[in-house]
N, C-alpha and C positions, 0 to 999 in steps of 0.2 A: 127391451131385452134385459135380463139379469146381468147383473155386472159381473163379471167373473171372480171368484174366492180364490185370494192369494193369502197363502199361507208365507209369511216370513222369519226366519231366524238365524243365527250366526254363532260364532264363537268366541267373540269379544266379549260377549255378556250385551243384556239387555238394553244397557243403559247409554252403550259404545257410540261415539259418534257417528260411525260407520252405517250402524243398522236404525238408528233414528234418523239420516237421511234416506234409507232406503223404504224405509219405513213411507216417510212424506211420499218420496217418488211414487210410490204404488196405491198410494191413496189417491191419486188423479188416474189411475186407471180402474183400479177394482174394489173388490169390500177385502180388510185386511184384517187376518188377525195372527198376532204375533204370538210365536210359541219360542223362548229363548231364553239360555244359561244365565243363572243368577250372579254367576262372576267369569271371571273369564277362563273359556276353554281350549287357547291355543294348541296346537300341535296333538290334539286327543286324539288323529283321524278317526277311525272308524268305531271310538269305544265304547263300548255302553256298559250300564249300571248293574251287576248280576249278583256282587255283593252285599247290598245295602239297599235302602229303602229311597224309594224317591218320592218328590212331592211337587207338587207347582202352585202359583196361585192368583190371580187377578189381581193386577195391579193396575193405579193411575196414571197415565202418563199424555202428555199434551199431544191431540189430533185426534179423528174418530175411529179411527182403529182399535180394535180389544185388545191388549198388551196380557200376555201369561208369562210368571217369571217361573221355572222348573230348575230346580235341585240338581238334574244331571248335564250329562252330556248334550252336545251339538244331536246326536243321531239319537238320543233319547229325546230331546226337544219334537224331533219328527214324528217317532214312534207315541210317543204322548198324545202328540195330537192329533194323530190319525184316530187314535184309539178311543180317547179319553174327551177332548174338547171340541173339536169340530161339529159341526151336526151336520156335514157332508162332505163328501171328498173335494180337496181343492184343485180348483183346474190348474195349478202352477204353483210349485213352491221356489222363493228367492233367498239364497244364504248370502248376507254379508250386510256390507259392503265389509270388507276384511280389510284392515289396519296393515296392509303390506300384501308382498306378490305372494300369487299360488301357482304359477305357471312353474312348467319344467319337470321337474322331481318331487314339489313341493306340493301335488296335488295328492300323495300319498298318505301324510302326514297333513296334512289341510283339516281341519274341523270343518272349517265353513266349507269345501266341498264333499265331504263325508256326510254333512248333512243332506245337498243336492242328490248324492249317489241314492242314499236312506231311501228316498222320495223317488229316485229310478227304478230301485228295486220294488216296489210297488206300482211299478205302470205308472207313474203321476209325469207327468213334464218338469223338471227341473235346473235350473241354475245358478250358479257361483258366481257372486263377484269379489274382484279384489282390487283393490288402487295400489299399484307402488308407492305408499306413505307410511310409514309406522307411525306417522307423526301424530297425536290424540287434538292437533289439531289443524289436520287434513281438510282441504278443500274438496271435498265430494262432489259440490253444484258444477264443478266444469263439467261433470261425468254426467248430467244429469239426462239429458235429450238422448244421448246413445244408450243409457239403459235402461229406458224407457222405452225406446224404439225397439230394443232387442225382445222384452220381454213381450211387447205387439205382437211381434213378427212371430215370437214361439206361439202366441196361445193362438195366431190367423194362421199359421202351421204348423201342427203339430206334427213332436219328431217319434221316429221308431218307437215302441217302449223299452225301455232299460239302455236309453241314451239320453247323459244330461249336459249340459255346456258349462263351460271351464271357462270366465272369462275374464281379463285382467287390463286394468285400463293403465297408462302411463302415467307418468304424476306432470300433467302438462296441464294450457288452461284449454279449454275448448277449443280458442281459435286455433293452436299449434296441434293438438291430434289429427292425425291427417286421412282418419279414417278407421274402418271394420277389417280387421282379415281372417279370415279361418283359416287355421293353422293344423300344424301335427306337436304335441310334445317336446320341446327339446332333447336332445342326448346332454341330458348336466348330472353332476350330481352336490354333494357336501362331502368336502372334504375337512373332516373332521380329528378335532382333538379331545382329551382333557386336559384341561387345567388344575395341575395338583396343589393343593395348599392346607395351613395347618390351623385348626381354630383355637383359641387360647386356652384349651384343653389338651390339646396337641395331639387332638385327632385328626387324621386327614381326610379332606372332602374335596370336590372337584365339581368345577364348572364346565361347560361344555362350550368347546369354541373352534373354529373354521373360518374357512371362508367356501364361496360358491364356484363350481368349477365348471365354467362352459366348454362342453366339448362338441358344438354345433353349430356350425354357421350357415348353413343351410336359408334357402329364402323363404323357404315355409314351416320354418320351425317361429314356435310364439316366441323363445327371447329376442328369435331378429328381428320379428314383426314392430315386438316392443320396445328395442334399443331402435328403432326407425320413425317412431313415433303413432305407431299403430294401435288401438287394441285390438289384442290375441282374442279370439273364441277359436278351441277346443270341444271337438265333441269326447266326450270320454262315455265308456262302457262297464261294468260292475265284471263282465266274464272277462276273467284271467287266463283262459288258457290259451297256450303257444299253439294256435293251431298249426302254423307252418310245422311244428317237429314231433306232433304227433306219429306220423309216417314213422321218422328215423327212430324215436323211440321205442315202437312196435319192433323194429328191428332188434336194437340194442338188447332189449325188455325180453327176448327169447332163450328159453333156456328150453336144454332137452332133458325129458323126461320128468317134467314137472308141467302136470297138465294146466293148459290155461286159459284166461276166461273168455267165453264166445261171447 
């Protein structure tokens, strides 16, 4: 049988520790070829390149995988190589492994899930991973069997189209994760500030700082799962709309004598 074409990328850049484990992981299951940001794209979610020019270009990098470094964005990385390098659609695209969580609110603002999404809106099967570790140098191998096993299990089932998985491992070693859970979203958000300050010019500038504010305790939301010692998978979907208050805004939305749309 052919091996199945895994397309990988993230938004730490190319060279990230993260995506050079994930990297290894998926060369024991399929043919890999990497399409990802030449420096690092945190926090970009969904942006892509409309002002300026982009470019990518084959690089070296140890394992048999073809590695492409590209100029933009995590979701220009997808688009590129849907477009531009592949020579067939890939049966699976994997964003990460991401240098820290993407669960909760953070899958908004996420590059490395923006990328997966990219790849839903095209029909492809796709998934995110992230470890809770900022650290550049993260122990990825405990994570290694389970996401391995996850990405099996999507391409010997494949899911709806335009549904990709969100999934976040703990920073624990193997033997202490205590398992898979499919979860719902958190209710969290960032609670946010600036930081004002003056630079020896005595201009002012501002850094951005917070903290995380859970407001969910719930047993099937993913931060419980993962303050539990679980990893979270989330299925997430690209349509935004409120269906439940369609209704009421039909309502709301009525005005007389202002004719309106059938």
């Amino acid at each position: 049988m052919e091996r199945p074409l895994i397309l990988v990328t993230n938004d730490d850049g190319i060279t990230a520790p993260g995506i050079r484990n994930l990297v290894n992981f998926m060369n024991e299951i399929g043919e890999v070829v990497v399409v990802a940001p030449n420096s690092p794209q945190s926090g970009k979610g969904h942006a892509i390149t409309i002002n300026s020019t982009l470019s990518y270009e084959e690089v070296t990098l140890e394992g048999p995988q073809t590695d492409f470094s590209c100029s933009g964005t995590p979701v220009d990385c997808v688009k590129m190589a849907l477009d531009k390098i592949l020579t067939r659609r890939p049966d699976i695209v994997v964003s990460g492994i991401n240098h820290g969580a993407n669960s909760s609110i953070n899958v908004i603002y996420s590059g490395t899930m923006s990328a997966a999404v990219e790849a839903g809106v095209e029909g492809i099967p796709a998934i995110g991973f992230s470890l809770l570790d900022f650290s550049w140098e993260a122990d990825f191998s405990q994570a290694k069997e389970f996401i391995q096993n996850i990405v099996r299990r999507t391409l010997e089932n494949p899911m709806p189209k335009g549904i990709v998985l969100n999934v976040n491992i703990p920073k624990l070693s193997k033997e202490e994760i205590k398992g898979v859970k499919v979860c719902k979203q958190a209710h969290a958000k960032w609670e946010e500030s600036f930081d004002e300050r003056i630079n020896p010019h005595g201009k002012k500038y501002y850094w951005l700082t917070g903290y995380f504010n859970n407001m969910d305790d719930s047993e099937d939301a993913d931060e419980t799962a993962l303050a539990n010692g679980y990893i979270s998978i989330v299925p997430v979907k690209f349509d935004l709309t409120a269906y439940e208050y369609m209704k009421t805004l039909e309502e709301v939305m009525t005005f007389e004598g202002i004719k309106e749309a059938k």
